[in-house]
TORNUDREN-74909 format. One record per residue: residue number from 1; y negated, z, x of N, C-alpha, C, CB in turn. Coordinates in Angstrom, 1 decimal. Atoms other than C-alpha are relative to their C-alpha. Glycine has a CB too. Example, Ala and Ser with C-alpha at 12.3 -4.5 7.8 and 13.67 -1.06 7.14 Angstrom:
# residues 2
+------+--------+--------+--------+---------+--------+--------+--------+--------+--------+---------+--------+--------+
: bafi : nnorth :    nup :  neast : canorth :   caup : caeast : cnorth :    cup :  ceast : cbnorth :   cbup : cbeast :
+------+--------+--------+--------+---------+--------+--------+--------+--------+--------+---------+--------+--------+
:    1 :    1.2 :    0.0 :    0.9 :     4.5 :    7.8 :   12.3 :   -1.2 :    0.0 :    0.9 :     0.0 :    1.2 :   -1.0 :
:    2 :    1.1 :    0.0 :   -0.9 :     1.1 :    7.1 :   13.7 :   -1.1 :    0.8 :   -0.8 :    -0.5 :   -1.4 :    0.4 :
+------+--------+--------+--------+---------+--------+--------+--------+--------+--------+---------+--------+--------+
# end
This chain:
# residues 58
+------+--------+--------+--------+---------+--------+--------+--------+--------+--------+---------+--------+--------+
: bafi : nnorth :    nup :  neast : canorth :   caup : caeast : cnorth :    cup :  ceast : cbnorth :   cbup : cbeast :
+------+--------+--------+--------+---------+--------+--------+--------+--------+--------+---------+--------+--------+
:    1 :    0.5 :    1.1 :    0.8 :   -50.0 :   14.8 :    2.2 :   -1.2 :    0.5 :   -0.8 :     1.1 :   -0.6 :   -0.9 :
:    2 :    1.2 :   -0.5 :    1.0 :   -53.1 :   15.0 :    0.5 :   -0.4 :   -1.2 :   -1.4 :    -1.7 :    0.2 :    1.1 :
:    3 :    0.2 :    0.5 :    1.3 :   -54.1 :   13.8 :   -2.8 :   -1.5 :   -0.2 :   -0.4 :     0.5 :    1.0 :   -1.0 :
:    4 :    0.9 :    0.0 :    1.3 :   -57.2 :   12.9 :   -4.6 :   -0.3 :   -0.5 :   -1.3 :    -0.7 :   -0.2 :    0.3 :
:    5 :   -0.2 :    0.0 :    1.6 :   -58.4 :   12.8 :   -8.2 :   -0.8 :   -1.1 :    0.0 :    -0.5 :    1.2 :   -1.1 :
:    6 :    0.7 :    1.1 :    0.3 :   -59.3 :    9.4 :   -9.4 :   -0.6 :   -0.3 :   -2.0 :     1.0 :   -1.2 :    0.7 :
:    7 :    0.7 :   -0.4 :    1.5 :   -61.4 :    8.8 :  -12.9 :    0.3 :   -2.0 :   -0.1 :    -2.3 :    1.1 :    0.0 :
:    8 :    0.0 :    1.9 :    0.1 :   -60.7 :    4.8 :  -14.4 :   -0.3 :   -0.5 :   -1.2 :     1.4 :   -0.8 :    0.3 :
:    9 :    0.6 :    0.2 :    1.5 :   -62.4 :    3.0 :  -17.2 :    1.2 :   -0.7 :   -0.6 :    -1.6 :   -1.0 :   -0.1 :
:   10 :   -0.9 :    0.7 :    0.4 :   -60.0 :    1.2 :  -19.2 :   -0.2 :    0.2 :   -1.6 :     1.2 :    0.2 :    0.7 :
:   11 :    0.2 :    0.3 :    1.3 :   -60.4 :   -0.6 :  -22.3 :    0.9 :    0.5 :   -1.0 :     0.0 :   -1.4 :   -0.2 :
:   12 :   -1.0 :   -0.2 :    1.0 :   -59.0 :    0.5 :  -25.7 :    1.5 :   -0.8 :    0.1 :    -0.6 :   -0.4 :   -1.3 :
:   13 :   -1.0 :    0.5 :   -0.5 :   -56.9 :   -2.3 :  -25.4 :    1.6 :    0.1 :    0.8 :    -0.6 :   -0.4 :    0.4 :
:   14 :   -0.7 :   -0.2 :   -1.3 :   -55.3 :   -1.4 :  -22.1 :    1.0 :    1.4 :   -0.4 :    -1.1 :    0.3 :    1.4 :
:   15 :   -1.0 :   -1.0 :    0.8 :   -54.7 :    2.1 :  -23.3 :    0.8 :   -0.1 :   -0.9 :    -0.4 :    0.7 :   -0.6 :
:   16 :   -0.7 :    0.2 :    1.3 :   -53.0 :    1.1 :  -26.5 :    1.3 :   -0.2 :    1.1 :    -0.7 :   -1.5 :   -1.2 :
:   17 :   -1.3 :    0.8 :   -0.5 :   -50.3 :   -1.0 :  -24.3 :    0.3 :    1.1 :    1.0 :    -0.3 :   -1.8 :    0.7 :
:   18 :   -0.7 :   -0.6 :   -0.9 :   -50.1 :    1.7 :  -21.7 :    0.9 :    0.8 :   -0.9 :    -0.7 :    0.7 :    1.1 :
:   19 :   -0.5 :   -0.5 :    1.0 :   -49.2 :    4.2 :  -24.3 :    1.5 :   -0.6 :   -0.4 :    -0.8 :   -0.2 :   -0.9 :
:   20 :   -1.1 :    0.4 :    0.3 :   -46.6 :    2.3 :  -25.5 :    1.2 :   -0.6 :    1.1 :    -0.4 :   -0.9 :   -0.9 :
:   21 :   -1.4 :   -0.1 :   -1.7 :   -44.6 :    1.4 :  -21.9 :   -0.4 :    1.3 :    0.2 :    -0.4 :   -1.2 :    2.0 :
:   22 :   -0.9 :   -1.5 :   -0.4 :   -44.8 :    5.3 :  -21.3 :    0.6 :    0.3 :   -0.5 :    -0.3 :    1.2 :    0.2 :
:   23 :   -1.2 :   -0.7 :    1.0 :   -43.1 :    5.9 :  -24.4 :    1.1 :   -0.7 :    0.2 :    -0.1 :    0.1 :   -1.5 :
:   24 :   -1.0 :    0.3 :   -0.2 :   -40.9 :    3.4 :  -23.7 :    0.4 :    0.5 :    1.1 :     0.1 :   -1.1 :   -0.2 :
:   25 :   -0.8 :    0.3 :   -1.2 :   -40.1 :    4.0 :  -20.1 :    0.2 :    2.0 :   -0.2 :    -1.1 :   -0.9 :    1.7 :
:   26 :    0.1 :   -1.6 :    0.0 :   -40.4 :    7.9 :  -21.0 :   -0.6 :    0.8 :    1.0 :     1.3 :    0.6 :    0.1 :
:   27 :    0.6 :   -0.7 :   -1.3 :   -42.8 :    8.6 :  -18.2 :   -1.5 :    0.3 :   -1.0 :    -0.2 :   -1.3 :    1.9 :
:   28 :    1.2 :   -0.4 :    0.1 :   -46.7 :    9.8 :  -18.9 :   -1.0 :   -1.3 :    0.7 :    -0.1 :    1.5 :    0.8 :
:   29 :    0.4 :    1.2 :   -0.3 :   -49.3 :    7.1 :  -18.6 :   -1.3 :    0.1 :    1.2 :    -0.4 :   -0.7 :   -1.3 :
:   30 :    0.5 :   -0.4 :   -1.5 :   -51.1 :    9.1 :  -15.5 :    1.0 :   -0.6 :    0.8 :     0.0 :    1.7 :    0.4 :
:   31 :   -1.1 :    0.3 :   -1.0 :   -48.0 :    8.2 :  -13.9 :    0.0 :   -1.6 :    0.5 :     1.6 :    0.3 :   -0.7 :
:   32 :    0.6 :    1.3 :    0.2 :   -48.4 :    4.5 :  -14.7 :   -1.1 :   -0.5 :    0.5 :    -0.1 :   -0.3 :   -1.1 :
:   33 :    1.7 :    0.7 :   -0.6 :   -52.1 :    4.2 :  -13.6 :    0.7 :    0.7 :    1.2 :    -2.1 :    0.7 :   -0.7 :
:   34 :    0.0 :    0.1 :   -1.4 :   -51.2 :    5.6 :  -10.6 :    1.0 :   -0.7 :    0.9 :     0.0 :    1.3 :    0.5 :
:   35 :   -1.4 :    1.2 :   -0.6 :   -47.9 :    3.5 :   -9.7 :   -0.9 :   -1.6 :   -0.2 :     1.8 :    0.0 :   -1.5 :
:   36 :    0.5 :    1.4 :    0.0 :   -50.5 :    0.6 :  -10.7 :   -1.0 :   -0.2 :    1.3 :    -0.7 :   -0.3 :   -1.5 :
:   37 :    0.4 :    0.0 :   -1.3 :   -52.8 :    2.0 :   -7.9 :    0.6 :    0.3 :    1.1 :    -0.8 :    0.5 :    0.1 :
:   38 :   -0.9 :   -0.1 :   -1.5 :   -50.6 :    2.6 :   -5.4 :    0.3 :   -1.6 :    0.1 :     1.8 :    1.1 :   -0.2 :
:   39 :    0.0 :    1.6 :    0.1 :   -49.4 :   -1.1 :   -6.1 :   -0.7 :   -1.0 :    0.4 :     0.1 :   -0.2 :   -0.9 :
:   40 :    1.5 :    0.9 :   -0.7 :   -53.0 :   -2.7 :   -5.4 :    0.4 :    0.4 :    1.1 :    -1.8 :    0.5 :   -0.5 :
:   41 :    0.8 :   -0.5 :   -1.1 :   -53.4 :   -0.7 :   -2.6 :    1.3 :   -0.7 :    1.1 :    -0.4 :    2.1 :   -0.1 :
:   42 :   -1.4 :    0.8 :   -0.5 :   -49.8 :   -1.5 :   -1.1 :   -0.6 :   -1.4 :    0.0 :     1.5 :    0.1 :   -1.0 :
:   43 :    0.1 :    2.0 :    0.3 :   -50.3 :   -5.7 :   -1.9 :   -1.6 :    0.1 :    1.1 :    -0.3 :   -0.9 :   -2.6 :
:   44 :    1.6 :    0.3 :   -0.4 :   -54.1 :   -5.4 :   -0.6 :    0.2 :    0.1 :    1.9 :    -1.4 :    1.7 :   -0.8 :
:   45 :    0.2 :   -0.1 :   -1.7 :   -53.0 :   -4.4 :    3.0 :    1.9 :    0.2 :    0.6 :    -1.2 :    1.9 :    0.5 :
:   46 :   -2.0 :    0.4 :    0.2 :   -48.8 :   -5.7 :    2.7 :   -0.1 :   -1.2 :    1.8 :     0.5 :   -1.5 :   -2.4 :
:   47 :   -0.1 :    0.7 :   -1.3 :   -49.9 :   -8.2 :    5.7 :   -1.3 :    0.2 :    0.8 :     0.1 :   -1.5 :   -0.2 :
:   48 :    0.6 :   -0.2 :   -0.9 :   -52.3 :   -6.7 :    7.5 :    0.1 :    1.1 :    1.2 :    -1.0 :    0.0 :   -0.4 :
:   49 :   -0.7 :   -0.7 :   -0.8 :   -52.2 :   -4.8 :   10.7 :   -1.0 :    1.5 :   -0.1 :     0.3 :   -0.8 :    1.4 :
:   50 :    1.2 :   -0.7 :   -0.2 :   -55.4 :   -2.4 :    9.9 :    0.5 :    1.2 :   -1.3 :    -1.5 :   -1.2 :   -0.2 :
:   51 :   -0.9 :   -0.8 :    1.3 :   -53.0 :   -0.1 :    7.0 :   -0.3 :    1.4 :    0.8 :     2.2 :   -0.5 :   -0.4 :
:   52 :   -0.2 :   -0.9 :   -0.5 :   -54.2 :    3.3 :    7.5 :    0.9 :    1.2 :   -0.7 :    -1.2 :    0.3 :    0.3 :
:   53 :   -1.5 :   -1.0 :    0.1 :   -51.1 :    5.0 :    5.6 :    0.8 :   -0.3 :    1.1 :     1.0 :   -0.3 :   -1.3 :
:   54 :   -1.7 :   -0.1 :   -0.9 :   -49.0 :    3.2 :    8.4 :   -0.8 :    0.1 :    1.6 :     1.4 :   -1.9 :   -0.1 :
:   55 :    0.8 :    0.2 :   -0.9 :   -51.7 :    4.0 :   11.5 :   -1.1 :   -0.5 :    0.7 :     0.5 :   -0.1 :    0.4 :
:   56 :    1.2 :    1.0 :   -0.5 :   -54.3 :    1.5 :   11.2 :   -1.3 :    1.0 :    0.2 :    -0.3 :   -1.3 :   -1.4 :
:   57 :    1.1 :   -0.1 :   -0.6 :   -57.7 :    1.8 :   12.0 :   -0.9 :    0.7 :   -1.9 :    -0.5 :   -1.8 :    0.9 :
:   58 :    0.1 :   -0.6 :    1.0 :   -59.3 :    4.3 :    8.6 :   -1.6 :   -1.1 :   -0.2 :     0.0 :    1.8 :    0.2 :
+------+--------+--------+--------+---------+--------+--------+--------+--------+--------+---------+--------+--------+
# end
């Protein structure tokens, strides 16, 4: 599996509230941005046949 490092702007705002669901959920709020991109990325290609995590066309 390979990985890469992603960099994301996000408003004061956004931070404030993530902050506070990692403390609640007790996770780190790296963990959270990236469960939120995994999530896009999943929904963005959930009905198509062209998904190159599941073989599609890259």
């Amino acid at each position: 599996m390979s990985y890469c490092t992603l960099t994301i702007l996000a408003s004061p705002e956004t931070i404030k509230r993530l902050r506070l669901i990692a403390s609640e959920l007790g996770r780190e709020v790296d963990e959270l941005a990236e469960c939120s991109v995994s999530e896009a990325a999943l929904e963005y290609f959930r009905h198509r046949k062209d998904d190159p995590a599941k073989g599609g066309e890259e």
